[in-house]
C-alpha positions in Angstrom: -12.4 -38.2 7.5 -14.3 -35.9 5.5 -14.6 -32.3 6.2 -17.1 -30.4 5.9 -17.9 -26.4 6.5 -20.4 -24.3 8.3 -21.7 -22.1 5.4 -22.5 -19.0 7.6 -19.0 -19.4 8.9 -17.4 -19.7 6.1 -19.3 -16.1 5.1 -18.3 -14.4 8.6 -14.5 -15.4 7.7 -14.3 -14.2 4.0 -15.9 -10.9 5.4 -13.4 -10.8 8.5 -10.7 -11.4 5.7 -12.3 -8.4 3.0 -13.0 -5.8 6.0 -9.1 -5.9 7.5 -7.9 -5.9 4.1 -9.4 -2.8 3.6 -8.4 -1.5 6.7 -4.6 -2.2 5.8 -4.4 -1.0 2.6 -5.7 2.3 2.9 -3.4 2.5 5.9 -0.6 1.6 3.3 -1.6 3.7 0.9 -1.3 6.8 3.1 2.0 5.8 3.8 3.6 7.9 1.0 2.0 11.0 2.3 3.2 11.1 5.8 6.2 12.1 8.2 8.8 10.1 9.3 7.5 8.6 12.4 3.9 8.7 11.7 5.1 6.9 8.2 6.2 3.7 10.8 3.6 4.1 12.3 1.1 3.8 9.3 3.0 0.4 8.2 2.8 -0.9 11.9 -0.9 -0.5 11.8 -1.1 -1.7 8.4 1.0 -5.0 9.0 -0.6 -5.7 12.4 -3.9 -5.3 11.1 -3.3 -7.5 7.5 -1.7 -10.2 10.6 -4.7 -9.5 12.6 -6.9 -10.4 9.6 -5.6 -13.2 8.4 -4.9 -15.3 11.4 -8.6 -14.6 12.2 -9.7 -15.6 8.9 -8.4 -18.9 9.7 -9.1 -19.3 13.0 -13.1 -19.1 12.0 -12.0 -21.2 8.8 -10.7 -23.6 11.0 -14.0 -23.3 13.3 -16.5 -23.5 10.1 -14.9 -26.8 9.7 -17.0 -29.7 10.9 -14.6 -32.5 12.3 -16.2 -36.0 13.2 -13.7 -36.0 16.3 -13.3 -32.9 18.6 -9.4 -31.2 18.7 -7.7 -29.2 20.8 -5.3 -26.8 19.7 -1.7 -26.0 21.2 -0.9 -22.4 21.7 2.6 -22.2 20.7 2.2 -23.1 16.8 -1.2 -20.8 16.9 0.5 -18.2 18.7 4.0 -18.9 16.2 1.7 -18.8 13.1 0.3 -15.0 13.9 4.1 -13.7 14.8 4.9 -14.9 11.8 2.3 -13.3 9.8 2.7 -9.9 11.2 6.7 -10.1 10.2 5.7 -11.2 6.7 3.1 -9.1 5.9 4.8 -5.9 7.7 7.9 -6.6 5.1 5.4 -7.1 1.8 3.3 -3.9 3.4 6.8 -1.8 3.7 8.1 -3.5 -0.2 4.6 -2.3 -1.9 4.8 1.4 -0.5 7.9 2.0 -2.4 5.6 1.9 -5.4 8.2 0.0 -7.5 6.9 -2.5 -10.1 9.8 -5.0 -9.1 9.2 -4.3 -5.3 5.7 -4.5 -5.6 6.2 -8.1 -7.5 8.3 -9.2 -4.5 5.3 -7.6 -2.1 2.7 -9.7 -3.4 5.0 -12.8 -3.1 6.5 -12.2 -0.1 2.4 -11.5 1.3 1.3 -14.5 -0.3 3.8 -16.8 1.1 3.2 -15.0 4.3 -0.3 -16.3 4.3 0.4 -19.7 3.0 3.1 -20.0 5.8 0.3 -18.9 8.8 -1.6 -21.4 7.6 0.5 -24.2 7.8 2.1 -23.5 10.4 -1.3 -23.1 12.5 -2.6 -26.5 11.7 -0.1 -28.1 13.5 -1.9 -26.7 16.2 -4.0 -30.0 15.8 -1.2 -32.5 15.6 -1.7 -34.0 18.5 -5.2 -34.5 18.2 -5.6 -36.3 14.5 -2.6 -37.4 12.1 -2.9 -34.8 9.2 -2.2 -35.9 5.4 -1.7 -32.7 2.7 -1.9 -33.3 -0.3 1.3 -31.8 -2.7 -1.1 -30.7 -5.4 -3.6 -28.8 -3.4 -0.5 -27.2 -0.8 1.1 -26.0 -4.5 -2.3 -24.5 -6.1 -2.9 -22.7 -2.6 0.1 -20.7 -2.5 0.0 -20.0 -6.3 -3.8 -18.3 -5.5 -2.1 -16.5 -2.4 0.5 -15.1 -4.7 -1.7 -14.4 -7.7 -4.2 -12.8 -5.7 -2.1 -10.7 -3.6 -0.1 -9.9 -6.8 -3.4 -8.7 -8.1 -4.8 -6.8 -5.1 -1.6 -5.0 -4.2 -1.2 -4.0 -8.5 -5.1 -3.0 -8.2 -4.5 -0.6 -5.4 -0.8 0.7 -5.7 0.1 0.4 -9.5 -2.9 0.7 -11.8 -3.0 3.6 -13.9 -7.0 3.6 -12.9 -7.6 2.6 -9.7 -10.9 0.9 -9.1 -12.6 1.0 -5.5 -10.7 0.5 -2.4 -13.3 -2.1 -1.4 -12.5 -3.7 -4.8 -9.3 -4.5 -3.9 -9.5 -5.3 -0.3 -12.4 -8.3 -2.1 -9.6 -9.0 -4.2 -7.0 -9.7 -1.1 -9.6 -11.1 1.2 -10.8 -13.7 -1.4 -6.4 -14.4 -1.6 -6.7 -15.2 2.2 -9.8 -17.5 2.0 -8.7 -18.8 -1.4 -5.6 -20.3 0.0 -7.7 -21.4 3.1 -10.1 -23.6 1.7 -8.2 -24.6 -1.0 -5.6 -26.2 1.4 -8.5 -27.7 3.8 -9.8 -29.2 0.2 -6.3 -31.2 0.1 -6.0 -32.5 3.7 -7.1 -35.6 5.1 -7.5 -36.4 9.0 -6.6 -39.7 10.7 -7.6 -40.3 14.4 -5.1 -41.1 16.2 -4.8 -44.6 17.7 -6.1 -44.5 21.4 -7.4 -41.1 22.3 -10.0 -41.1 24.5 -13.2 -39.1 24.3 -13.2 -35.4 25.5 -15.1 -33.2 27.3 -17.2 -31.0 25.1 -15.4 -27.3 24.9 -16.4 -24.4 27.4 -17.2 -22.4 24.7 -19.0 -23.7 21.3 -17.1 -23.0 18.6 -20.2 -20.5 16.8 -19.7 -18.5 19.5 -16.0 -18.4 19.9 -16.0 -17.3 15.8 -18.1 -14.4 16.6 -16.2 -13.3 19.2 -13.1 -13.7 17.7 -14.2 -11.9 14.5 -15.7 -9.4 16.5 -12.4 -8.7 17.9 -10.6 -8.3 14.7 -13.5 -5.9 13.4 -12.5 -3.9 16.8 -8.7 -3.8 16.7 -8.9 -2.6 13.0 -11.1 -0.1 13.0 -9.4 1.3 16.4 -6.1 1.7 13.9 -8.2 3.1 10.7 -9.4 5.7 13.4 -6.2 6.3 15.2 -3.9 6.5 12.4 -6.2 7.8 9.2 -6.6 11.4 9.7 -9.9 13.4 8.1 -8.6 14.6 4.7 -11.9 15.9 3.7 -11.7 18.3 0.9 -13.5 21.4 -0.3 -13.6 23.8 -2.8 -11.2 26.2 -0.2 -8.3 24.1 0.7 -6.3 22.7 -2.7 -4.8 24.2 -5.0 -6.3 22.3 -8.6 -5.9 22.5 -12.3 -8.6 22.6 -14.5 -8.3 22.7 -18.3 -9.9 24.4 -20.8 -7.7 24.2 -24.0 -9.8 26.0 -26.2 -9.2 29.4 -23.6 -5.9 28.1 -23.0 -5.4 28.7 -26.9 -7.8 32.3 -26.9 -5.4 34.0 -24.2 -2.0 34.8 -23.4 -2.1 35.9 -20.0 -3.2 33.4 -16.7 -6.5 34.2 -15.0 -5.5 34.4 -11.2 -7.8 33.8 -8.2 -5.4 33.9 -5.4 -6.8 33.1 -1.6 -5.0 32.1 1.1 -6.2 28.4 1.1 -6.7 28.0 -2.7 -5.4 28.8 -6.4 -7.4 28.6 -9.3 -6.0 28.3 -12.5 -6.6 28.6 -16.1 -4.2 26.5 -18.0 -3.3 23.0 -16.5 0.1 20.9 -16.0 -1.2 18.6 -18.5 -1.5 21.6 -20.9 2.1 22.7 -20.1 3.6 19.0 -20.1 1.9 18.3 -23.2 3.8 21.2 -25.0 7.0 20.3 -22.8 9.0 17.3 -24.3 11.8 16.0 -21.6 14.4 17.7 -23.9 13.0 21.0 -24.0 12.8 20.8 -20.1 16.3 19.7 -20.0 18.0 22.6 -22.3 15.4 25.1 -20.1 18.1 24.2 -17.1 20.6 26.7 -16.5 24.0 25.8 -15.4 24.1 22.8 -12.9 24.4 18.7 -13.8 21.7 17.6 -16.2 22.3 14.4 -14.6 21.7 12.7 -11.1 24.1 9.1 -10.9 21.5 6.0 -9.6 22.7 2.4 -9.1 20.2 -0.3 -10.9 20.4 -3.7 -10.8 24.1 -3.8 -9.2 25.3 -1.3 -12.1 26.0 3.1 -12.2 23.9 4.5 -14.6 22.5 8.5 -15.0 19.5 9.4 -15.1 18.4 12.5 -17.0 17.0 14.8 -14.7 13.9 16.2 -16.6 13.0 12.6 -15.9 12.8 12.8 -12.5 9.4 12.6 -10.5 10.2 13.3 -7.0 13.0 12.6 -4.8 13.0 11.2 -1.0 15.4 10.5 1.3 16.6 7.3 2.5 18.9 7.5 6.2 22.0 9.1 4.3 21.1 8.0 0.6 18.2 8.9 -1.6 15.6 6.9 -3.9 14.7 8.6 -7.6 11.5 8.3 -8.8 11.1 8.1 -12.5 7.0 8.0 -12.8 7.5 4.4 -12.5 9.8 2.7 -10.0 12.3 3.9 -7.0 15.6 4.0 -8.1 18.8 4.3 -5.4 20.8 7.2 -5.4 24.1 7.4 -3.6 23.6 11.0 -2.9 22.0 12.9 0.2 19.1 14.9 0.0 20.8 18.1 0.4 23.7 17.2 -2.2 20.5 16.9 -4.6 18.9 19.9 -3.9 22.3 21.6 -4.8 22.7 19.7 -8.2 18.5 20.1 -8.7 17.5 23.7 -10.5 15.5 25.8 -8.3 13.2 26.9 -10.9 12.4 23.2 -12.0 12.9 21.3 -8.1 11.4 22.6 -5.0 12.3 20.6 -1.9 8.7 20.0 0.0 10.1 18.6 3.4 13.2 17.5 4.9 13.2 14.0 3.3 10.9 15.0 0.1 11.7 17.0 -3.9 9.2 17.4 -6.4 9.2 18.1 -9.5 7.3 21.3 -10.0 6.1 20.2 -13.7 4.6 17.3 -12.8 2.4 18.4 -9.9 -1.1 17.8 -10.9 -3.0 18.5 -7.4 -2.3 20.3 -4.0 -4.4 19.2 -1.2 -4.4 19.9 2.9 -3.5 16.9 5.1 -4.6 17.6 8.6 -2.1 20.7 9.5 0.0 19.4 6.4 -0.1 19.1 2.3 -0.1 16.3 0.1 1.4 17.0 -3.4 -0.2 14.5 -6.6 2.0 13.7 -9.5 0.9 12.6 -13.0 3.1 9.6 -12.8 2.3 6.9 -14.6 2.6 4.8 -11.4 0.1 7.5 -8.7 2.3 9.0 -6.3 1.9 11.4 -3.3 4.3 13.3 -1.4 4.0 14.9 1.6 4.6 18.6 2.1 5.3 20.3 5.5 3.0 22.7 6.5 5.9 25.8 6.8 6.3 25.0 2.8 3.1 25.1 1.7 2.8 28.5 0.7 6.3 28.8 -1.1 5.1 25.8 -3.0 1.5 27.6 -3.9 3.6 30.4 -5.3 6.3 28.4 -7.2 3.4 26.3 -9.1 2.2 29.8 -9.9 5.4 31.2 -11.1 6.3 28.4 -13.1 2.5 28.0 -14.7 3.0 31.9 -15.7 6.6 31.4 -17.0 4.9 28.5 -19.4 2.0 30.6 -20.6 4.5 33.8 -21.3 
């Protein structure tokens, strides 16, 4: 039986597919940036709507397809197929925010076999309508695009040095979702079964039924960008920002000051001062206090030097490192850190959050709170409570005018 595909269908599920991607990962990338429990939140929302998306992707895929015979679907394997995708994808969502490159490799797999596994799992929704054939080739080559597009996507938006457009990447994972869809309904062939009689044309037609559907998803993720995506908007009165100028940098010996209460304006940068900072030099700066914080890596103890330390957050009783690159497990608490950590160098930003004053790039307001931007080679964020955002203003000023003297 061949199968053949509504065209404007197929257009209203890649969109359906594009516009929830988009939705969930800039839901998952604010999920660096916030509080504990609005931080589950943020990778609820994210998960349920990536699940969302891609079960309605392939429900209007499955509409846009033009059977000879009509089908009815069962609701357990439809209903199975979308549990299933909001567990997958809420573990891939949860793996990419640690902004690890070996987490985020096991995201994008994890994500991609997710969607493969919907899939399949929904089309035995028709088993007992037609006998369905898949053929090994095509079922392979649609989970390797799920995989190598959501690898792609998810490096796009949390790992590249230069992120391009949000929408970008949500086209990137949307055209993973359909990808894998038509590519599987490429490799499938229907049989009739033997003796089924004729049935009654649907209550519904099945145009309408993808509109209303896709209208649906359209509605539940927006409701969560809305709910759960506070307005960040930014002025020139509410971050604190470095701006270089190395030839005045080089004319002066003193730091300009423009101090307000909502913003500090600088004349030298923390790319001036790490540039002229080597990791050793920050190291034999440290007085008194372990140079060293212990981490566990791939089942083994190591150290890791701590003028090589991003940013530090806090894990239930143990702690993850981050070294510009990856999330590294520390055995130690938070507040055993703090006490190892020179005050000078470390400031502790919130209850579960450290930064690393030399590496701060940008201060910005979060709703009531502040988000801190590192110059890490991987982009990361960190939240900062809204009691500690003036001691921070002041320590990124101290520590700029202990550099320039």
């Amino acid at each position: 039986m061949p199968i053949e595909h509504d065209p404007m269908l197929v257009a209203l599920s890649l969109l359906v597919a594009i516009q929830a991607s988009f939705v969930g990962l800039s839901l998952a990338l604010r999920v660096s940036q916030a509080f504990a429990f609005h931080r589950r939140l943020l990778i609820a929302g994210a998960a349920l709507s990536f699940a969302i998306g891609i079960w309605a992707m392939h429900f209007v895929g499955m509409l846009a397809a033009r059977l000879p015979v009509s089908v009815d679907y069962v609701v357990l394997p439809t209903l199975l197929s979308f549990l299933i995708c909001v567990l997958v994808v809420g573990v891939a969502v949860y793996l990419a925010t640690l902004r690890s490159q070996r987490m985020l490799f096991i995201a994008a797999t994890v994500m991609g076999l997710g969607i493969a596994s919907m899939h399949y799992i929904g089309m035995m929704a028709l088993h007992v309508s037609v006998h369905m054939i898949h053929n090994p080739v095509y079922v392979l080559a649609s989970v390797v695009i799920a995989i190598l597009a959501s690898s792609l996507a998810l490096w796009l938006a949390f790992a590249s040095d230069a992120r391009p457009p949000l929408i970008l990447c949500a086209a990137v994972l949307g055209c993973a979702i359909s990808g894998m869809h038509y590519t599987a309904m490429a490799g499938l062939t229907l049989h009739p079964i033997v003796g089924e009689g004729v049935r009654s044309a649907p209550a519904i037609s099945g145009d309408l039924l993808a509109v209303i559907v896709s209208i649906v998803a359209f509605v539940v993720s927006g409701g969560f960008m809305l709910a759960l995506v506070p307005d960040q908007s930014e002025s020139g009165t509410d971050f604190i920002k470095w701006t270089t100028t190395p030839k005045a940098v080089a004319s002066t010996s003193s730091v300009d000051l423009a101090i307000t209460d909502a913003c500090v304006q600088l004349s030298t940068t923390t790319e001036e001062v790490l540039a002229e900072k080597t990791p050793d030099q920050l190291a034999s700066a440290v007085i008194g206090g372990e140079l060293t914080l212990p981490i566990e890596k791939y089942g083994s103890a190591k150290k890791i030097n701590i003028a090589d330390i991003f940013s530090v957050h806090a894990n239930a009783h143990y702690t993850y490192v981050f070294n510009g690159r990856e999330d590294i497990f520390c055995p130690l608490s938070i507040s055993e850190i703090v006490e190892r950590l020179p005050s000078d160098i470390f400031f502790r930003v919130h209850r579960s959050y450290i930064i690393s004053i030399p590496h701060v790039v940008r201060l910005k307001r979060a709703g009531d709170n502040g988000v801190a931007d590192l110059d890490s080679p991987v982009r990361r964020s960190v939240p900062v409570s809204r009691s500690r955002l003036p001691q921070l203003r002041a320590q990124l000023t101290n520590y700029l005018q202990t550099q320039e003297n």
